[in-house]
Biopython code that builds the backbone (N, CA, C, O; Angstrom):
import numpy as np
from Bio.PDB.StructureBuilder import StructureBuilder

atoms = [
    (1, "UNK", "N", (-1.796, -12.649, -12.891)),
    (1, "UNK", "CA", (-2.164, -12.321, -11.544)),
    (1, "UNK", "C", (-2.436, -13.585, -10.738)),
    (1, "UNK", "O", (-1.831, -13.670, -9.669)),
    (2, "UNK", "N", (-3.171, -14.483, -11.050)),
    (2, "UNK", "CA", (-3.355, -15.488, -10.925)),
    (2, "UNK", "C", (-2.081, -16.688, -10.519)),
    (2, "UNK", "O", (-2.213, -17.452, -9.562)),
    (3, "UNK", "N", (-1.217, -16.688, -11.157)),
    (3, "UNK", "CA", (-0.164, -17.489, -10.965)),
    (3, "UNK", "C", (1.247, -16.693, -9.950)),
    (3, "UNK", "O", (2.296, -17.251, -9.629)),
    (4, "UNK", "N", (0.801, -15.195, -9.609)),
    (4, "UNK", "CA", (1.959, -15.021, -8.724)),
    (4, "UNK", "C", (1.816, -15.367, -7.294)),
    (4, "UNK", "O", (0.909, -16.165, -7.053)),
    (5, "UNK", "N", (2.509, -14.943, -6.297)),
    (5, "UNK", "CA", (2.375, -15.295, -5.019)),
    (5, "UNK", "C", (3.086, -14.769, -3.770)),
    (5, "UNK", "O", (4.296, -14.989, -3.723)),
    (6, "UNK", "N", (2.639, -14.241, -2.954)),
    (6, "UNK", "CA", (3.473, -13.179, -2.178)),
    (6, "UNK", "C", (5.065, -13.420, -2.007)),
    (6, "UNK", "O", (5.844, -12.488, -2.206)),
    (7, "UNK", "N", (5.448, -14.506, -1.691)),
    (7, "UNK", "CA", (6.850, -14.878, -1.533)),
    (7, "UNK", "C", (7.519, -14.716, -2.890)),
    (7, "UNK", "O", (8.728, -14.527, -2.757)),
    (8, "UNK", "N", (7.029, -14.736, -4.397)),
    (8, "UNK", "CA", (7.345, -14.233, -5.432)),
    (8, "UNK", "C", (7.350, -12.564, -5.400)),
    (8, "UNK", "O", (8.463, -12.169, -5.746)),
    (9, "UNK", "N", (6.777, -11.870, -5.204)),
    (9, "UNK", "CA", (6.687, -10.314, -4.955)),
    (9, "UNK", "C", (7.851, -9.984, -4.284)),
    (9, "UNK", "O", (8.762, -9.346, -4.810)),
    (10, "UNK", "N", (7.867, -10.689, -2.305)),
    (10, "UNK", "CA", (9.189, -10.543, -1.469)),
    (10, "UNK", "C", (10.331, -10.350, -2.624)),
    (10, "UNK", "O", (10.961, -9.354, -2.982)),
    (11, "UNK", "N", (10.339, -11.749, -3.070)),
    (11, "UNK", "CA", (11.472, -12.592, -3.848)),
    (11, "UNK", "C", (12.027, -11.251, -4.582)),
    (11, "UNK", "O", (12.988, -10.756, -3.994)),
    (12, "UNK", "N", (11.572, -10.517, -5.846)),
    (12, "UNK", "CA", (11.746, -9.461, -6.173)),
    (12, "UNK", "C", (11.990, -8.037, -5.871)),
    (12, "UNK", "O", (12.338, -7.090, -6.577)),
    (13, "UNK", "N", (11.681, -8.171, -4.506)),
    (13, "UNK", "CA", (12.024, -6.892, -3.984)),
    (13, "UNK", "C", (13.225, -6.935, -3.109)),
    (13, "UNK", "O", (13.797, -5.885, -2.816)),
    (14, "UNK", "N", (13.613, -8.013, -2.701)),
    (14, "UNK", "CA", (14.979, -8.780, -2.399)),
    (14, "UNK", "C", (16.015, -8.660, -3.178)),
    (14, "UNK", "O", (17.153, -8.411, -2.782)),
    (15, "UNK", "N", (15.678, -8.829, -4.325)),
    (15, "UNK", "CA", (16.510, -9.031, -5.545)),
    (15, "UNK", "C", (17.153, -7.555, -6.135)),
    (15, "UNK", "O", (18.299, -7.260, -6.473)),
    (16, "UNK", "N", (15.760, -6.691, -6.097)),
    (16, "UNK", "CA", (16.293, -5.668, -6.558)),
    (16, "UNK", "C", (16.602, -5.093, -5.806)),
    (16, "UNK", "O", (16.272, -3.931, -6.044)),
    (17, "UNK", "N", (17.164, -5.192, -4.801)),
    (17, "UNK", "CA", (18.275, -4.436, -3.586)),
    (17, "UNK", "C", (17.314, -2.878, -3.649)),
    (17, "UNK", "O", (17.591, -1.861, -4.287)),
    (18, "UNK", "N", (16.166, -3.132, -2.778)),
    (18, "UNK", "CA", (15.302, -2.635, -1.690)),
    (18, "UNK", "C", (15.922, -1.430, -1.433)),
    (18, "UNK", "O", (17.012, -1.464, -0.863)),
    (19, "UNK", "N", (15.306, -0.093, -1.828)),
    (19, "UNK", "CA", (15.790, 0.893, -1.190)),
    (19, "UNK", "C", (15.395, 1.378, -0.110)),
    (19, "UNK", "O", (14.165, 1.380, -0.148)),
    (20, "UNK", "N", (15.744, 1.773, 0.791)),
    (20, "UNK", "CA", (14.613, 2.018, 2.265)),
    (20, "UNK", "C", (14.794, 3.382, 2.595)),
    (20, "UNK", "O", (15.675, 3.884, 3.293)),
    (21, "UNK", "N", (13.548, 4.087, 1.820)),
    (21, "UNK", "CA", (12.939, 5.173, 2.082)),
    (21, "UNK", "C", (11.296, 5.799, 2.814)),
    (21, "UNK", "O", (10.480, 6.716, 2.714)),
    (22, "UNK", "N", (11.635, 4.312, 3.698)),
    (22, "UNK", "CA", (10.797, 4.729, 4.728)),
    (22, "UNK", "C", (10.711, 5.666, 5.513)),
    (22, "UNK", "O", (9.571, 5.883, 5.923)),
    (23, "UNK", "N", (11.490, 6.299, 5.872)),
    (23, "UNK", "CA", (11.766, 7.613, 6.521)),
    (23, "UNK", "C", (11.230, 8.694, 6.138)),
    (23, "UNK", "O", (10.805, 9.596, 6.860)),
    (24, "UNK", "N", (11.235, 8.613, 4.397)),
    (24, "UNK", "CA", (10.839, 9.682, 3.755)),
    (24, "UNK", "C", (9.383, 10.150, 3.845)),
    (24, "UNK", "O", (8.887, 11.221, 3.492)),
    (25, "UNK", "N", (8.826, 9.071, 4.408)),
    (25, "UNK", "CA", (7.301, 9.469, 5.273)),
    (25, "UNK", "C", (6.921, 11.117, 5.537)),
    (25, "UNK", "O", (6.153, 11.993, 5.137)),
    (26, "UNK", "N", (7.693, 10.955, 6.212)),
    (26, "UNK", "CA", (7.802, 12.482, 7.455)),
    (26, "UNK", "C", (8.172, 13.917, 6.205)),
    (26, "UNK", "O", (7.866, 15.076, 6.486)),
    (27, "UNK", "N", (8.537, 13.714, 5.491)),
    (27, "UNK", "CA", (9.354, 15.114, 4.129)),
    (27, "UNK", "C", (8.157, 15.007, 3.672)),
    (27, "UNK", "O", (7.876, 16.199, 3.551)),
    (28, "UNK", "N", (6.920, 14.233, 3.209)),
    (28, "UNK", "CA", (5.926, 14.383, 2.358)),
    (28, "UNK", "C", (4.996, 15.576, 2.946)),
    (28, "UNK", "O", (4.585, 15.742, 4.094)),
    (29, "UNK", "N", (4.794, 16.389, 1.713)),
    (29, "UNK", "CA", (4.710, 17.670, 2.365)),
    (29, "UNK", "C", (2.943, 17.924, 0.924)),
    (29, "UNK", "O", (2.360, 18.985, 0.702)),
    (30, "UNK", "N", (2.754, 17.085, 0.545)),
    (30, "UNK", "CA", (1.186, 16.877, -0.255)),
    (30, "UNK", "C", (0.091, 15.930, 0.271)),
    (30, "UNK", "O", (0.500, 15.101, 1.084)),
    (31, "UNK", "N", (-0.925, 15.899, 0.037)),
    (31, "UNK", "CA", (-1.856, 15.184, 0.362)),
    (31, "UNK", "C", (-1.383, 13.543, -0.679)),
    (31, "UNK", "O", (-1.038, 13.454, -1.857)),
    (32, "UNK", "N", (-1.549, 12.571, 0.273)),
    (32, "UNK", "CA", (-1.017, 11.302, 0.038)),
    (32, "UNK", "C", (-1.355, 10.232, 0.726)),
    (32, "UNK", "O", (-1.259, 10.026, 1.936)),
    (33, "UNK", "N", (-1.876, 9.369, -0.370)),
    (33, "UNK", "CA", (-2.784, 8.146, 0.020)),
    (33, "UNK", "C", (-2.294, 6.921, -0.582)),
    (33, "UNK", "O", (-1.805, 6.722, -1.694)),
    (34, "UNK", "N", (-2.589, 5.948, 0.633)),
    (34, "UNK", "CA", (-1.439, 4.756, 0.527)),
    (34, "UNK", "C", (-2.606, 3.627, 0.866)),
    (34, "UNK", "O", (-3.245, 3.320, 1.872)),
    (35, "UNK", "N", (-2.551, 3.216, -0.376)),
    (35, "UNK", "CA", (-3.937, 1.504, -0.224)),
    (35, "UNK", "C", (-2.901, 0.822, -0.134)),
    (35, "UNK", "O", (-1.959, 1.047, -0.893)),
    (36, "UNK", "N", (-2.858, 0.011, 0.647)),
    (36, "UNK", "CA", (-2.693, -1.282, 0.975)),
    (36, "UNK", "C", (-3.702, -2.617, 0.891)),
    (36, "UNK", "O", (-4.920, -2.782, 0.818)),
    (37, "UNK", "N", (-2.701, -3.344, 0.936)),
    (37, "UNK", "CA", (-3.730, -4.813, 1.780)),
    (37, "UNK", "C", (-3.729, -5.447, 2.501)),
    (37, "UNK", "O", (-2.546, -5.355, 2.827)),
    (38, "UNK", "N", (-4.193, -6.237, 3.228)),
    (38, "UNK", "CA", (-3.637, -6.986, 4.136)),
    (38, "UNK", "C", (-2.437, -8.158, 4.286)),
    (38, "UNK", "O", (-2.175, -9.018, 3.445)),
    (39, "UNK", "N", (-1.901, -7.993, 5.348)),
    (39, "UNK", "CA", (-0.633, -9.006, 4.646)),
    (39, "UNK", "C", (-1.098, -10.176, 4.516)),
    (39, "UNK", "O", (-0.697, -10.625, 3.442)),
    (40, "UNK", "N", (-1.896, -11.084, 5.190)),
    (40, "UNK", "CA", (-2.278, -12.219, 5.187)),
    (40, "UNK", "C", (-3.462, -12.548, 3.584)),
    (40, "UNK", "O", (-4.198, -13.476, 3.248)),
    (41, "UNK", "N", (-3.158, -11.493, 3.108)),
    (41, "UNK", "CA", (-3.542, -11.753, 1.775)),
    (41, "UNK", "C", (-3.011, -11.722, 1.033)),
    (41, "UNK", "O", (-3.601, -11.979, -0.017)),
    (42, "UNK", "N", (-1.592, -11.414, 0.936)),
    (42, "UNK", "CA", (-0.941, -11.114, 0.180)),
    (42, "UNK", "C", (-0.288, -9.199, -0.115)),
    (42, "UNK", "O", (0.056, -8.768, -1.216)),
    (43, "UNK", "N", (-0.286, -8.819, 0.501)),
    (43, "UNK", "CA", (-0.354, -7.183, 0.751)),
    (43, "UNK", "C", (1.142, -6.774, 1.399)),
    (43, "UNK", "O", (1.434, -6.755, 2.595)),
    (44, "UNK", "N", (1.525, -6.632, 0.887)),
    (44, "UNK", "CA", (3.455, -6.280, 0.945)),
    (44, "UNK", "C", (3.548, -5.161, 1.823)),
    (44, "UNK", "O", (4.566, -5.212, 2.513)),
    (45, "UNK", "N", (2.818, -4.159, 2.030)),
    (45, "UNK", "CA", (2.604, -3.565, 3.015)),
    (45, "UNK", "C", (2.184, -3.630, 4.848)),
    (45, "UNK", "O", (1.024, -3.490, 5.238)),
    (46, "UNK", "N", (3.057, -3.804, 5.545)),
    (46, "UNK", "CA", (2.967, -3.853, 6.538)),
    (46, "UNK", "C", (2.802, -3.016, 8.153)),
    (46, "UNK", "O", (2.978, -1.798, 8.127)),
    (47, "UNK", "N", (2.548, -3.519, 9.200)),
    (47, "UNK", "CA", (1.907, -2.332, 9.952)),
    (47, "UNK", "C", (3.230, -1.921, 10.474)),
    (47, "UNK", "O", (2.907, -1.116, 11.347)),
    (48, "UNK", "N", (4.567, -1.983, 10.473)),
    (48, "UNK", "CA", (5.954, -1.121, 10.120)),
    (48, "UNK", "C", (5.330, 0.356, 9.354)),
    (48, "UNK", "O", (5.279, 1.515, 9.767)),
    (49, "UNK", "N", (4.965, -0.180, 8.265)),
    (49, "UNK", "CA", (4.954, 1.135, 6.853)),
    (49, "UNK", "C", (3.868, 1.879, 7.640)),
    (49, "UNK", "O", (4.048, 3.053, 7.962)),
    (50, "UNK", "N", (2.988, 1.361, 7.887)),
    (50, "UNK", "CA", (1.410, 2.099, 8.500)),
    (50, "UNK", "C", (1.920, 2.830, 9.745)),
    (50, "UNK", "O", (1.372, 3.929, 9.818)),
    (51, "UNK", "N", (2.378, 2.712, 10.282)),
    (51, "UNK", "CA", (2.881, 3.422, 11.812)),
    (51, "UNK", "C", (3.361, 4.448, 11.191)),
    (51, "UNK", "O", (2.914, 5.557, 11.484)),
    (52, "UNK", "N", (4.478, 4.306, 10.092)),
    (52, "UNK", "CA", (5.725, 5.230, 9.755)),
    (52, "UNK", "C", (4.749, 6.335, 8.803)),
    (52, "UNK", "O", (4.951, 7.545, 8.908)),
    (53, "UNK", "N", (3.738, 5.822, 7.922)),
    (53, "UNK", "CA", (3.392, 6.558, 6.632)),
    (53, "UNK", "C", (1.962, 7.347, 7.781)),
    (53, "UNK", "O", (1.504, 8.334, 7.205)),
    (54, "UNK", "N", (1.281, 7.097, 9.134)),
    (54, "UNK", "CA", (0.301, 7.342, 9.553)),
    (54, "UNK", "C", (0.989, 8.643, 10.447)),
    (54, "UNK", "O", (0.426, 9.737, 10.476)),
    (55, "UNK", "N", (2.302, 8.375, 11.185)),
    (55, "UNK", "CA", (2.747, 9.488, 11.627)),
    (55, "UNK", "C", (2.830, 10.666, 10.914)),
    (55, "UNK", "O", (3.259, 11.626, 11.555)),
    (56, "UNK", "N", (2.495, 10.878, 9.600)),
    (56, "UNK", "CA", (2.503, 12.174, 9.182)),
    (56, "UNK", "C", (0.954, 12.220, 8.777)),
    (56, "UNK", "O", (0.295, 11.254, 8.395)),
    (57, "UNK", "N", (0.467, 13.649, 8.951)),
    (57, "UNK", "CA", (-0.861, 13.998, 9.142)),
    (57, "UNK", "C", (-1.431, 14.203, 7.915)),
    (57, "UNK", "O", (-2.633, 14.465, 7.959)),
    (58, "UNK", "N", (-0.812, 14.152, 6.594)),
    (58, "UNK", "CA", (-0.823, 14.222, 5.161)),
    (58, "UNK", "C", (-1.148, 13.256, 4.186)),
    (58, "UNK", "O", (-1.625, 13.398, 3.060)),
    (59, "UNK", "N", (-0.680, 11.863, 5.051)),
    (59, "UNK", "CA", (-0.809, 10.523, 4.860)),
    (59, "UNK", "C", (-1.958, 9.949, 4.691)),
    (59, "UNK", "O", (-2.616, 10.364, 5.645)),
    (60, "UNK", "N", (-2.810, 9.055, 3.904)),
    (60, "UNK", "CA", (-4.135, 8.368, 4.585)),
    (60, "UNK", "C", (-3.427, 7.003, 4.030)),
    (60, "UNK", "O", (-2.674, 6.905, 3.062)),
    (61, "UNK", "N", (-3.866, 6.010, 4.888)),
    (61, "UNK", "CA", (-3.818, 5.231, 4.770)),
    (61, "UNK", "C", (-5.011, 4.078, 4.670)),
    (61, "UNK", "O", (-5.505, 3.789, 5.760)),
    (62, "UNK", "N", (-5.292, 3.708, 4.056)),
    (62, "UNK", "CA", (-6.191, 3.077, 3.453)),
    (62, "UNK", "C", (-5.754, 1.151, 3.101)),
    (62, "UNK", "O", (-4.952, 0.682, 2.294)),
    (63, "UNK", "N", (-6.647, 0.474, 4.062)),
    (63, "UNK", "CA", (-6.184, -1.449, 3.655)),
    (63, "UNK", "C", (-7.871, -1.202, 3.353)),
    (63, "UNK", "O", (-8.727, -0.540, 3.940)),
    (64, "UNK", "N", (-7.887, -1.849, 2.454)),
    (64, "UNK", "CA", (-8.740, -2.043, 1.349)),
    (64, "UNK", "C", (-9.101, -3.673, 1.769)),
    (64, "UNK", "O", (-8.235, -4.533, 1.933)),
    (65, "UNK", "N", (-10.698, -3.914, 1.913)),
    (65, "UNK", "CA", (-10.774, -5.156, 2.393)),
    (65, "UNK", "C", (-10.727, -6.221, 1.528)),
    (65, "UNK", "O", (-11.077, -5.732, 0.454)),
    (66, "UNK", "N", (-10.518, -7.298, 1.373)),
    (66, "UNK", "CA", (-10.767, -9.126, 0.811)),
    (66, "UNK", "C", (-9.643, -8.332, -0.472)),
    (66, "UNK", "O", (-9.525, -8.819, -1.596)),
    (67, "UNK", "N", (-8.976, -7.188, -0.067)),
    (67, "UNK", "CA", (-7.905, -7.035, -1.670)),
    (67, "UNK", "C", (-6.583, -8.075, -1.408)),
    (67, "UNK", "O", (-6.166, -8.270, -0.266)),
    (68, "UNK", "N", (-6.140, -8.543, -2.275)),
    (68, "UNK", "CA", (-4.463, -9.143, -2.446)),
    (68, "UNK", "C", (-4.019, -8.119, -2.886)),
    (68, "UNK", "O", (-4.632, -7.051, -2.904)),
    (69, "UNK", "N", (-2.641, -8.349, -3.395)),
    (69, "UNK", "CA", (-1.327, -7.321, -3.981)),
    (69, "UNK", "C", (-1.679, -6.267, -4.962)),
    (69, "UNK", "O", (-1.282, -5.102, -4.943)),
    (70, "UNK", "N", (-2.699, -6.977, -6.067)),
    (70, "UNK", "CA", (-2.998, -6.365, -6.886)),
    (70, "UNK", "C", (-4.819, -5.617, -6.916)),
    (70, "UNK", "O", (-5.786, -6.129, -7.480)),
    (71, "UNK", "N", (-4.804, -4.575, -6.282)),
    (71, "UNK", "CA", (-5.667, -3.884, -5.425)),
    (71, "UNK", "C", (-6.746, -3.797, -6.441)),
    (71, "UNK", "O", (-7.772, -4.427, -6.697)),
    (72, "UNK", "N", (-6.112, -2.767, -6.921)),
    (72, "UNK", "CA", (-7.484, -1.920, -8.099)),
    (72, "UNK", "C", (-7.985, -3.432, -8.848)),
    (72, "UNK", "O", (-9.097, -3.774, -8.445)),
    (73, "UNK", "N", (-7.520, -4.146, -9.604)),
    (73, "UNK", "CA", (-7.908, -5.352, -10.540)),
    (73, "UNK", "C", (-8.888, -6.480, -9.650)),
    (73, "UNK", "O", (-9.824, -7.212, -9.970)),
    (74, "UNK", "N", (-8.267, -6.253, -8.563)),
    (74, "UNK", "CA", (-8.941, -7.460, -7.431)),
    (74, "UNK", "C", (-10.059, -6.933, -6.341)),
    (74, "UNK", "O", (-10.459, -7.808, -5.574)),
    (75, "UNK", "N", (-10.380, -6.171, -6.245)),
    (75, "UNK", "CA", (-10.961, -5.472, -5.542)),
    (75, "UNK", "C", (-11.557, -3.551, -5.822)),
    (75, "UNK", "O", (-11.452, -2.545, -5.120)),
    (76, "UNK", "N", (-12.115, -3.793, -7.073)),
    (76, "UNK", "CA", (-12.005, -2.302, -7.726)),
    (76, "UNK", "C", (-12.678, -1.377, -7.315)),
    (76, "UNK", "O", (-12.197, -0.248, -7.212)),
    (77, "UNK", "N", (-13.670, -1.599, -7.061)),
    (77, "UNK", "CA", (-14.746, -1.333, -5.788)),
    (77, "UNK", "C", (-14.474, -0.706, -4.779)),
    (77, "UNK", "O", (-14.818, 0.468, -4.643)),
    (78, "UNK", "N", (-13.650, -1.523, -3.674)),
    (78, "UNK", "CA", (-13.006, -1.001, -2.967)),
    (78, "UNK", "C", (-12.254, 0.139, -3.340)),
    (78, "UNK", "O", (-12.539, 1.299, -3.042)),
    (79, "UNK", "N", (-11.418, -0.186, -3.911)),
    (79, "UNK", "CA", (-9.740, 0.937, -4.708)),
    (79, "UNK", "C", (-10.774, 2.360, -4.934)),
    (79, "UNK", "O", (-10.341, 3.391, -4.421)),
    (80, "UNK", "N", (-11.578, 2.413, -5.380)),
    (80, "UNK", "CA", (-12.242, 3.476, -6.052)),
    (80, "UNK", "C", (-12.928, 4.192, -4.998)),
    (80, "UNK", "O", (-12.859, 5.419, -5.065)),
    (81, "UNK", "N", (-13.659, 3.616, -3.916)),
    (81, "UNK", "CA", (-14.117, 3.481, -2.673)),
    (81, "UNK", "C", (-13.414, 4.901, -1.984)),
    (81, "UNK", "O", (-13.722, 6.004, -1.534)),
    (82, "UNK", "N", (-12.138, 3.943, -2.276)),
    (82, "UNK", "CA", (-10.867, 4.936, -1.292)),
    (82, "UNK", "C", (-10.379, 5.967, -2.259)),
    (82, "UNK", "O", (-10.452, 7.153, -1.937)),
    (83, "UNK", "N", (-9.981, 5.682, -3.194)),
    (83, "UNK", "CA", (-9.512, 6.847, -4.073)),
    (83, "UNK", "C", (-10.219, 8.271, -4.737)),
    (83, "UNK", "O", (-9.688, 9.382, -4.735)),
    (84, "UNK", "N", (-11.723, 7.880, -5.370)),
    (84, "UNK", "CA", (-12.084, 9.045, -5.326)),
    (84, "UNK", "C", (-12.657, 10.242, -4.179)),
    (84, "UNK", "O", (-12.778, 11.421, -4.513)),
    (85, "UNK", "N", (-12.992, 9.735, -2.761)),
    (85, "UNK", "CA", (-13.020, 11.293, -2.102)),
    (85, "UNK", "C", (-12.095, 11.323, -1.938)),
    (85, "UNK", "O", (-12.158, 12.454, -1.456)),
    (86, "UNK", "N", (-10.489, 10.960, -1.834)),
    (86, "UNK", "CA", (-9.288, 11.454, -1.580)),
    (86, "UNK", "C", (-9.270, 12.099, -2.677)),
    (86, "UNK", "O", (-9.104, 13.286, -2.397)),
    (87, "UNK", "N", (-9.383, 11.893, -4.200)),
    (87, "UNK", "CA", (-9.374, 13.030, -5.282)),
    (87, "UNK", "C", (-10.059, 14.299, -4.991)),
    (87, "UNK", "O", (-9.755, 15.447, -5.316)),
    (88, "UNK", "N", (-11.060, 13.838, -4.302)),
    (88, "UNK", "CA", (-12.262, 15.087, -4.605)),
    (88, "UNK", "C", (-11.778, 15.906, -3.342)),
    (88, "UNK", "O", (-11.878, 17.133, -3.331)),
    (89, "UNK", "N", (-11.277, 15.234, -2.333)),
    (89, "UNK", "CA", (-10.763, 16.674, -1.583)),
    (89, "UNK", "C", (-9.103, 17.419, -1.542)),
    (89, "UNK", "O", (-8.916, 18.478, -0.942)),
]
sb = StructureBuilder()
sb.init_structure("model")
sb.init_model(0)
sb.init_chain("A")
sb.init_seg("    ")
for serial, (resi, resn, name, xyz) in enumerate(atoms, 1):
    if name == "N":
        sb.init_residue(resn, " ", resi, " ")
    sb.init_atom(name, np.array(xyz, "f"), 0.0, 1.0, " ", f" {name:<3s}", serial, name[0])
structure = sb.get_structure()
């Protein structure tokens, strides 16, 4: 965790020829919650995805604060914060 780095993450998602099912936002038809992080921390998620994943009313979206890429491990507190009342309701 320690030795990766956002432009390594990009790098890989570049590589593996990116499918773009952003759209598919809008078909999600369950309760669905999306942690993010911030990009300037490292958080691959961007306010593109947040517009697209917030337009549906099913969506929560959740940036999780002082988290990098790797949310739950780096910030667990938080992650849990957000995740269990989304379980519990």
């Amino acid at each position: 965790m320690m030795k990766g780095s956002p432009a390594s993450i990009r790098t890989v998602s570049t590589e593996n020829h990116r499918m773009d099912l952003l759209d598919r936002f809008a078909e999600l038809l369950c309760p669905t919650l999306l942690l993010r992080a911030e990009v300037s921390k490292g958080g691959i998620v961007g306010p593109e995805v947040v517009a697209l994943a917030s337009a549906n009313p099913r969506v929560k979206v959740v940036t999780v604060p002082n988290a990098d890429h790797d949310i739950h491990r780096g910030q667990f507190d938080g992650f849990m914060a957000a995740v269990e009342p989304f379980l519990k309701d």
